[in-house]
C-alpha positions, 0 to 999 in steps of 0.5 A: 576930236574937235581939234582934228575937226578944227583942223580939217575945216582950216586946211580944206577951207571947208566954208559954212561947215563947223566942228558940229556939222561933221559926224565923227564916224561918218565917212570923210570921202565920197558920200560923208564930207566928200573930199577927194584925193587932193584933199587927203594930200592936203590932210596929210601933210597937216597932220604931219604938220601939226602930229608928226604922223606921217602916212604912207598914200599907198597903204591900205591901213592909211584908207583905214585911218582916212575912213573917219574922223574917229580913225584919224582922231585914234591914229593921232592918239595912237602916234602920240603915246608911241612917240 
């Protein structure tokens, strides 16, 4: 989960946050990290990037995926082992 932190952090520019400062099952949107809709492009397109996963935007299951660092980290595992 540190990796996809690292990511997080470097794609969003998140300034003064480390890998530490973010709860793995914290929510990322609104309360949480506070990230927005622009964000969530952002991230995905960096997670297919560097994983090759790619999401649909519309998708209930990718809300699922977005809910936490946790579910984003067992998404990239998942996509891992399946590829």
């Amino acid at each position: 989960m540190q990796e996809l932190k690292l990511l997080i952090i470097d794609t969003l520019d998140l300034e003064d946050i480390g890998p530490s400062d973010i709860d793995d099952d914290a929510p990322l949107f609104v309360d949480g990290l506070g990230l927005d809709s622009i964000d969530a492009l952002e991230l995905g397109v960096a997670l297919q990037k560097r994983y090759g996963v790619k999401l649909d935007a519309e998708s209930s299951e990718t809300r699922k995926h977005f809910a936490s660092v946790r579910n984003l980290a067992a998404l990239v595992a998942e996509r891992r082992t399946r590829d």
